[in-house]
N, CA, C and O of each residue as an XYZ file, in Angstrom:
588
protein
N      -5.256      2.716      5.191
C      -4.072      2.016      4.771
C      -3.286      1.616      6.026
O      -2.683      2.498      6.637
N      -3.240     -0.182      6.627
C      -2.325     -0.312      7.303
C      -0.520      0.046      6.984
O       0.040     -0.186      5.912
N       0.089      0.607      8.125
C       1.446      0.749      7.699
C       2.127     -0.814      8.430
O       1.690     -1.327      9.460
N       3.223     -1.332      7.629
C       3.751     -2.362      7.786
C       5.404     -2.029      8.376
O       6.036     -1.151      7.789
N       5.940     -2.641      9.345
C       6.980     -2.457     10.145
C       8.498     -3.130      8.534
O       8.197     -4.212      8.029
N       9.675     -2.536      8.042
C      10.363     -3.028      7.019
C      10.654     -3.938      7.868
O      10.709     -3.995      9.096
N      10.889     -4.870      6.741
C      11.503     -6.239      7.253
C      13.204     -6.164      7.402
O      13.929     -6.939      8.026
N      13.457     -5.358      6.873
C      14.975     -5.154      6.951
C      15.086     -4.493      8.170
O      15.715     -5.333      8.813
N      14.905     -3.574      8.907
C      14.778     -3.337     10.104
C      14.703     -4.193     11.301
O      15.302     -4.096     12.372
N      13.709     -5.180     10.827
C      13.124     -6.020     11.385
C      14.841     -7.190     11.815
O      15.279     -7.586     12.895
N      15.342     -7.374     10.385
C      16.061     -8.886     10.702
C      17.330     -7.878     10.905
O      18.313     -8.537     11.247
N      17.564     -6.720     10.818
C      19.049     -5.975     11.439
C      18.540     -6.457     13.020
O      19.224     -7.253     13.663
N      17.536     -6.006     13.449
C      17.699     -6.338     15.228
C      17.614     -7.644     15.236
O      18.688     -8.180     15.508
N      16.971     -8.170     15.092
C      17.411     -9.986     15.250
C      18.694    -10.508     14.530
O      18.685    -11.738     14.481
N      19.886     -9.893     13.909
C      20.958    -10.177     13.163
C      22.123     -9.950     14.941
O      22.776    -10.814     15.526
N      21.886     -8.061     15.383
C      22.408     -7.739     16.238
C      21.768     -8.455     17.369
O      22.512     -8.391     18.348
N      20.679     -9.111     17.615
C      20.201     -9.848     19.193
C      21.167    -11.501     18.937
O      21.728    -12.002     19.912
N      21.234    -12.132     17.649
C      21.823    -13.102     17.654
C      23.342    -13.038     17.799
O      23.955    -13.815     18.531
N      23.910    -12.106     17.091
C      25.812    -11.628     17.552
C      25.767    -11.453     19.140
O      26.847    -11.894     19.531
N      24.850    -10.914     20.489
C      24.798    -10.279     21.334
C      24.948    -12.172     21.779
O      25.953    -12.829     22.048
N      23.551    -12.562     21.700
C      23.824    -14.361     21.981
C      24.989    -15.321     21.708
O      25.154    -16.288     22.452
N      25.635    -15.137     20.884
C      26.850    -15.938     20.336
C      27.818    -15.253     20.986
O      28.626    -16.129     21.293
N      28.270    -14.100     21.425
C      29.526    -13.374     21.986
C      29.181    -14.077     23.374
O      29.802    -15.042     23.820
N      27.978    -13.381     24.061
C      27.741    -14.051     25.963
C      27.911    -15.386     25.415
O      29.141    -15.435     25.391
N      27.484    -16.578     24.928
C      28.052    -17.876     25.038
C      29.201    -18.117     24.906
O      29.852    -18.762     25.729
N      29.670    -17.624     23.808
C      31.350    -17.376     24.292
C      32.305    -17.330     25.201
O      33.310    -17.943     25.564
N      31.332    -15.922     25.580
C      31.988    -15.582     27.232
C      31.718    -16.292     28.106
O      32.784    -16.658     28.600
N      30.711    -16.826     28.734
C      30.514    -18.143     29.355
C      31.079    -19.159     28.969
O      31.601    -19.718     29.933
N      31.270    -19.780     27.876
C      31.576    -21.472     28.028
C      32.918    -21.068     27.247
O      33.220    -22.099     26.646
N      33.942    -20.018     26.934
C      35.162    -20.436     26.578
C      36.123    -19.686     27.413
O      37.278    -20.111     27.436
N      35.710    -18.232     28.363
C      36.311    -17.962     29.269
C      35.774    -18.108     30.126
O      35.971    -17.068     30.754
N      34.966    -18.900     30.869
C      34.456    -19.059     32.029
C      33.824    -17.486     32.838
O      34.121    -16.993     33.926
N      33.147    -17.161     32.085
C      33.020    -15.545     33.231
C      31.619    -15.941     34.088
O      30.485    -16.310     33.784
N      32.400    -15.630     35.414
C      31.671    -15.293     36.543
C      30.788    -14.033     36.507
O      31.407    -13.008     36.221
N      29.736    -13.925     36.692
C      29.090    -12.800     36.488
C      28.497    -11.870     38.081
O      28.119    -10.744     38.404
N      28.789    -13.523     38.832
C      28.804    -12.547     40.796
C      30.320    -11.983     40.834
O      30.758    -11.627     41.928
N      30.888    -11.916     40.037
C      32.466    -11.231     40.625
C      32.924    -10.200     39.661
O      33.095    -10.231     38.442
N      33.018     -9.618     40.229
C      33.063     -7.983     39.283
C      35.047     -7.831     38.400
O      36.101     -7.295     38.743
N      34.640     -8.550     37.358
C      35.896     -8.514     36.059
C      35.835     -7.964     35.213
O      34.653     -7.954     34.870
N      36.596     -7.258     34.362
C      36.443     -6.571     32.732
C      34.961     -7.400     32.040
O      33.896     -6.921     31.650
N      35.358     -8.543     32.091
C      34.804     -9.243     31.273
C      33.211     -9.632     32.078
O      32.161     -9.887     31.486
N      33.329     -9.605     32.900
C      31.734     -9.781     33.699
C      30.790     -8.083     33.716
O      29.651     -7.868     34.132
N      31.673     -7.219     33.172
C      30.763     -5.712     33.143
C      30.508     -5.772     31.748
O      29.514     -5.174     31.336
N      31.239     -6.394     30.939
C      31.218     -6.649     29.463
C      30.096     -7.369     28.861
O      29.462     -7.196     27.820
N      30.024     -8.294     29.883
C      28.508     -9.413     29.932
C      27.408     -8.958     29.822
O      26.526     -9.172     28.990
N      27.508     -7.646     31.575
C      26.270     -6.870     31.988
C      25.826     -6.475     30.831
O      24.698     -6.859     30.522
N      26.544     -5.648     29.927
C      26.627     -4.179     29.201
C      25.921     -4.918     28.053
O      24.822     -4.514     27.675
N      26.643     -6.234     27.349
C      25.888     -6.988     26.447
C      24.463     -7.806     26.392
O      23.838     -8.224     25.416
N      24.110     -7.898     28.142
C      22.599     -8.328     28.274
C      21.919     -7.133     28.367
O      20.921     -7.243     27.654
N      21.962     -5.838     28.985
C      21.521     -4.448     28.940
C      21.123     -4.252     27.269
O      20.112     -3.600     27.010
N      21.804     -4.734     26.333
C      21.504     -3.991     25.090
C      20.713     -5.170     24.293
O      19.996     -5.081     23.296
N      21.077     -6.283     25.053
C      19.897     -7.088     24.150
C      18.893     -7.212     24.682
O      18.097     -8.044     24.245
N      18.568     -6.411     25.839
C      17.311     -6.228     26.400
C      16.428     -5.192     25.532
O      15.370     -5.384     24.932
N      17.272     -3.945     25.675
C      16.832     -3.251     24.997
C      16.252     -3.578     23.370
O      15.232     -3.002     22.991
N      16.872     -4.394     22.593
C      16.529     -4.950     21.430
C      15.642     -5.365     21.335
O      14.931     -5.057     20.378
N      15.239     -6.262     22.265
C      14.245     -7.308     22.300
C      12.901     -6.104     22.991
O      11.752     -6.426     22.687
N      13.031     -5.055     23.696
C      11.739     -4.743     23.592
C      11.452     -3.411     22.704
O      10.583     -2.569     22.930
N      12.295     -3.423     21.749
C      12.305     -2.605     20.639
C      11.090     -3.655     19.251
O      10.244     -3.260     18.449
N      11.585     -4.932     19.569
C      11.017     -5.896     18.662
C       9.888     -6.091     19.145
O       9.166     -6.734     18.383
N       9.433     -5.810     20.083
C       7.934     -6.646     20.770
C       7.280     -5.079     20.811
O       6.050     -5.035     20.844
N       7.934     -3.934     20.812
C       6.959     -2.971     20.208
C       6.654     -2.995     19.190
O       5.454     -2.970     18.917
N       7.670     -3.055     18.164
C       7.024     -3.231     16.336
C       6.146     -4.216     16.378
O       5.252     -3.957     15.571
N       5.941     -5.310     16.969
C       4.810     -6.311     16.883
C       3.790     -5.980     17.545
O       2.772     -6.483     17.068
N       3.596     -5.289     18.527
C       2.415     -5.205     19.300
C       1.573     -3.884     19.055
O       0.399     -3.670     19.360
N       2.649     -2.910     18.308
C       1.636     -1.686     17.628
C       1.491     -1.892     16.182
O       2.309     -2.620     15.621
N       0.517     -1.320     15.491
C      -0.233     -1.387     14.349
C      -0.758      0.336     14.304
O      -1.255      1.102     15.130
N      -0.358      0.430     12.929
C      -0.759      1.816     12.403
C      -1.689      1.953     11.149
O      -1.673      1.357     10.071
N      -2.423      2.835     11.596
C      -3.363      3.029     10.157
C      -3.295      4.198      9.745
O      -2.994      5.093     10.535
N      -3.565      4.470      8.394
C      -3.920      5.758      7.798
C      -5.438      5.875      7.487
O      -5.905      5.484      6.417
N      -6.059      6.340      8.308
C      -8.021      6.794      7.646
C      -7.743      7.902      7.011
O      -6.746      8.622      6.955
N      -9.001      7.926      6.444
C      -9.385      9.213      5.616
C      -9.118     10.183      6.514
O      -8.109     10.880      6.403
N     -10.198     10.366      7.734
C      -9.792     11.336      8.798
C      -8.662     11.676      9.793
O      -8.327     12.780     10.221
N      -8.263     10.708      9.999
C      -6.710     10.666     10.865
C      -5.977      9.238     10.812
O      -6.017      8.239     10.094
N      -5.203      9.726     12.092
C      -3.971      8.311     11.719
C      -4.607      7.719     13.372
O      -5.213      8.371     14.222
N      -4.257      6.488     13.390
C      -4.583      5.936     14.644
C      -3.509      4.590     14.926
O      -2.950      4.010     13.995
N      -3.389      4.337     15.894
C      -2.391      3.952     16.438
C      -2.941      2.546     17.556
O      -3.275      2.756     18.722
N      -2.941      1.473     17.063
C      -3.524      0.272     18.005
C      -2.748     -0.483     18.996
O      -1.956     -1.331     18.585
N      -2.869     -0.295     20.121
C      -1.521     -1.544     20.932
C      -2.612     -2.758     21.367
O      -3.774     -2.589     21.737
N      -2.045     -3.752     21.244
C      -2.651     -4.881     21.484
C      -1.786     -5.791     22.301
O      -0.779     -6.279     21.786
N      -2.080     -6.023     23.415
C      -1.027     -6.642     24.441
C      -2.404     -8.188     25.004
O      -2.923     -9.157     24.450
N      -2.434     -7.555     26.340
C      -3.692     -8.230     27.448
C      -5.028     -7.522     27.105
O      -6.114     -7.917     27.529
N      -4.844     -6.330     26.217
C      -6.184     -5.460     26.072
C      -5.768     -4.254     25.106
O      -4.651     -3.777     24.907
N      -6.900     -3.941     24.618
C      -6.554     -3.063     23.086
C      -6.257     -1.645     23.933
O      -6.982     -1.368     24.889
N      -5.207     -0.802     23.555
C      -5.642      0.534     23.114
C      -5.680      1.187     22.195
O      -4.912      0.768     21.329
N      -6.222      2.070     21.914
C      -6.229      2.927     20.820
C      -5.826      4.588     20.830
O      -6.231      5.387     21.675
N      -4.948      4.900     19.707
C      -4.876      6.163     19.542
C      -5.445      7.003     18.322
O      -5.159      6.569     17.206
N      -6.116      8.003     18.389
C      -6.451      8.497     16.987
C      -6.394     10.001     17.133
O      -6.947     10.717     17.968
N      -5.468     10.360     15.966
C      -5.314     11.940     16.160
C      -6.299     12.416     14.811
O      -6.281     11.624     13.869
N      -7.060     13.516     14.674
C      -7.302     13.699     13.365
C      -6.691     14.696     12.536
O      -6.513     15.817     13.011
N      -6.414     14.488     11.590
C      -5.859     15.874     10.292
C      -5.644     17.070     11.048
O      -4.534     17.473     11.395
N      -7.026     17.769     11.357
C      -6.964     18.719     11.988
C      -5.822     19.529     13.134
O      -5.430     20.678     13.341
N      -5.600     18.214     13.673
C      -5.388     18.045     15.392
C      -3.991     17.748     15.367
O      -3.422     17.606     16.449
N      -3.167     17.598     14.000
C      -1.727     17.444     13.818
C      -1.331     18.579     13.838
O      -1.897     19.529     13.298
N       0.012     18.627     14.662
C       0.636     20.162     15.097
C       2.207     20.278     14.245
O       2.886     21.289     14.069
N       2.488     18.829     13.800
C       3.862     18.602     13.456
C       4.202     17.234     13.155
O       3.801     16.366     13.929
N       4.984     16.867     11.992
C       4.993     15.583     11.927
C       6.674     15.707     11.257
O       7.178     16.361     10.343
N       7.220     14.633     12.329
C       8.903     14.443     11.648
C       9.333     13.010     11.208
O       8.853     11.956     11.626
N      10.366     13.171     10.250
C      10.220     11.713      9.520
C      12.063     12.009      9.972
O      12.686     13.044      9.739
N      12.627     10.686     10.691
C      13.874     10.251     11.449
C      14.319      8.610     10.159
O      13.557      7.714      9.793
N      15.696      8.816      9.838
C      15.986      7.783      9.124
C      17.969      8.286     10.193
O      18.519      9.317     10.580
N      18.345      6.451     10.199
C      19.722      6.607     10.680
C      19.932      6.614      9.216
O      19.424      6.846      8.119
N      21.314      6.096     10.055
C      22.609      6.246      8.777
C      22.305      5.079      7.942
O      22.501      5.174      6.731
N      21.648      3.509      8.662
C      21.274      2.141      8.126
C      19.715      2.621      7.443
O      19.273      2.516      6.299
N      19.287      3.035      8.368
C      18.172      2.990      7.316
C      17.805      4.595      6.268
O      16.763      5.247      6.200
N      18.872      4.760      5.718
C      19.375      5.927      4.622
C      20.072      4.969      4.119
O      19.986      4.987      2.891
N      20.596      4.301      4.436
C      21.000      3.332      2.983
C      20.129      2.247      2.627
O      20.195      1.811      1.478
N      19.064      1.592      3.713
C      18.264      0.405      3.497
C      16.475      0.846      3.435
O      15.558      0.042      3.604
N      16.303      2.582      3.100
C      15.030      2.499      2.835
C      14.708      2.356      3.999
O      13.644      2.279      3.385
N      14.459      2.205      5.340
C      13.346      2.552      6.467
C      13.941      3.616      8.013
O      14.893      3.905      8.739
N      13.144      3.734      7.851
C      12.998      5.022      9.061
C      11.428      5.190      9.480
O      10.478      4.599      8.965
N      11.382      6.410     10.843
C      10.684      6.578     11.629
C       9.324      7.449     11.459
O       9.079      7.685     10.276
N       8.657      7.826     12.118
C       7.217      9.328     11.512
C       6.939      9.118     12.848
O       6.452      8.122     13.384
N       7.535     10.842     13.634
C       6.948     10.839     14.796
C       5.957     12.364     14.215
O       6.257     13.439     13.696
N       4.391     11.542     14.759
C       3.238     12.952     14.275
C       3.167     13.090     16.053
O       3.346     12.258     16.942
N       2.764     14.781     16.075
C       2.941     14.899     17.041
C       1.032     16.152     16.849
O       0.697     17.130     16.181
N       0.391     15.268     17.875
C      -0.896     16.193     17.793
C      -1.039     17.016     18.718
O      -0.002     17.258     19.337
N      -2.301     17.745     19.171
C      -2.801     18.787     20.181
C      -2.338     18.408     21.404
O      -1.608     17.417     21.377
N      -2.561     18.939     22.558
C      -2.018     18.680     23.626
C      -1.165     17.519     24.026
O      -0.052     17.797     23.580
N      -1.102     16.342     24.645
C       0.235     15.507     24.932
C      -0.085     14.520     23.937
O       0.715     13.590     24.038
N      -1.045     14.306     22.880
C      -1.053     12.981     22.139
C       0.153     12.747     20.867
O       0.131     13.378     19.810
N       1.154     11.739     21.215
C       2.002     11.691     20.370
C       2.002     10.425     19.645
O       1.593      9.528     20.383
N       2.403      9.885     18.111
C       2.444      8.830     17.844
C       3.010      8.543     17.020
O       2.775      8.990     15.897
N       4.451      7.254     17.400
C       5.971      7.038     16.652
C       5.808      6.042     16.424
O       5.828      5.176     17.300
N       5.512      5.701     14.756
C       5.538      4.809     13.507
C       6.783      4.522     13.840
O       7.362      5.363     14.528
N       7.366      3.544     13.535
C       8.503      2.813     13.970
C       9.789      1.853     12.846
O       9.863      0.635     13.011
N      10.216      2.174     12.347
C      11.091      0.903     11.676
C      10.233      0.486     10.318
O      10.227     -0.712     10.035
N       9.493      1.425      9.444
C       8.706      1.700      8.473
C       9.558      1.760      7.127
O      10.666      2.295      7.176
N       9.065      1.208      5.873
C      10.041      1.097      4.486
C       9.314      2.173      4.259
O       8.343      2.597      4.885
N      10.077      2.768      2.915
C       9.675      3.692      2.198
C       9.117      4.900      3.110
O       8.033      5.412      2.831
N       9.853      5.325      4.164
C       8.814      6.530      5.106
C       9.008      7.479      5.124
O       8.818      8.138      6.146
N       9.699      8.256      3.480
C       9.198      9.486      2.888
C       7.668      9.486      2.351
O       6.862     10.407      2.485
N       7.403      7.929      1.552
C       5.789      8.360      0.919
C       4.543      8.315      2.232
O       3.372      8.675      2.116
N       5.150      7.815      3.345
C       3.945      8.115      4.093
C       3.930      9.389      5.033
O       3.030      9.816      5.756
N       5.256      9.879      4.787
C       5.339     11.164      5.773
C       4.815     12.552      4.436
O       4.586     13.745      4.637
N       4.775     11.803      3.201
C       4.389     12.818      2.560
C       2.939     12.815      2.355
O       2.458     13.920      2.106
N       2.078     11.751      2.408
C       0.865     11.511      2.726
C       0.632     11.999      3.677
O       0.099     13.099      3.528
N       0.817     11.624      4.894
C       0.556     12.752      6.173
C       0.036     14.504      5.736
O      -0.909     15.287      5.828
N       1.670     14.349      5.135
C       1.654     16.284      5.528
C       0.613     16.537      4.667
O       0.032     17.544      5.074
N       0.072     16.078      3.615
C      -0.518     16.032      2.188
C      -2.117     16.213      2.619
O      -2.939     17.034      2.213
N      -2.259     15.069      3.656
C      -3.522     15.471      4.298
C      -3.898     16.287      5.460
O      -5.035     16.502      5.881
N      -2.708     16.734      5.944
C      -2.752     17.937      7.153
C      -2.840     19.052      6.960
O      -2.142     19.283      5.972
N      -3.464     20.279      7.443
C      -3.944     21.543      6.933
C      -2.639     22.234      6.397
O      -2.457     23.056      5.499
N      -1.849     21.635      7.225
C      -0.246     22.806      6.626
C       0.081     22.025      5.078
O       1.046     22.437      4.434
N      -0.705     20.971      4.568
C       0.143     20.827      3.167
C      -0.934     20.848      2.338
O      -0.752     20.446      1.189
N      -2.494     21.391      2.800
C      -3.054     21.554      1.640
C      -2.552     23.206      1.294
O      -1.905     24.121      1.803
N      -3.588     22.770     -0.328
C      -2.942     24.137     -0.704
C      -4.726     24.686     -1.289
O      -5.776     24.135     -1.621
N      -4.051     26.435     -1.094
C      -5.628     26.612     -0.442
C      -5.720     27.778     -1.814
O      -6.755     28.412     -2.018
């Protein structure tokens, strides 16, 4: 079962990258801010391109990873200039936590960080409904069968 990134997640960061664009044009073309001369309003600039940086490679991770659920484990694909792959199996899961903010507790999506054997970790990202797949997880991991 591929997992799919919520779309509501999805258009909150492109809602907040477009307010971040419309405020700096602002600040450029209606107060003139200089950004070589250190003003309230030119650290204000910095602080607002700093976070739509950050946005923007928050968005080009949800696009460039892909998650699956196999029978045997979960695996984890990045696809950039060249594939990698991650695959933990059932077995080999040590812990798995499911992260929702305050937005996505009211809009249905949140996070599943599974965390396997030695350093292999892997954080599902900006996911709808990600109680039924964190309950699938545990469901197929030795700690949630029932014996």
């Amino acid at each position: 079962m591929r997992i799919k990134p919520s779309i509501i997640s999805e258009m909150l960061n492109l809602i907040l990258i477009s307010l971040i664009g419309i405020i700096l044009l602002l600040l450029f073309i209606s107060f003139k801010v200089n950004l070589f001369t250190i003003t309230p309003l030119s650290i204000f600039s910095y602080v607002l391109i700093i976070i739509a940086f950050i946005l923007i490679d928050e968005i080009l991770i949800k696009l460039l990873y892909t998650y699956e659920i196999e029978e045997d484990g979960i695996r984890e694909i990045f696809v950039l200039f060249s594939k990698k792959e991650t695959f933990i199996p059932y077995p080999n899961i040590m812990k798995v936590n499911l992260y929702k903010s305050f937005w996505g507790r009211l809009l249905n999506y949140g996070n599943i960080i599974i965390h396997g054997s030695g350093e292999k970790e892997i954080v599902i990202r900006g996911i709808r409904k990600p109680e039924e797949i964190y309950e699938t997880i545990k469901n197929k991991t030795k700690g949630g069968q029932k014996e």
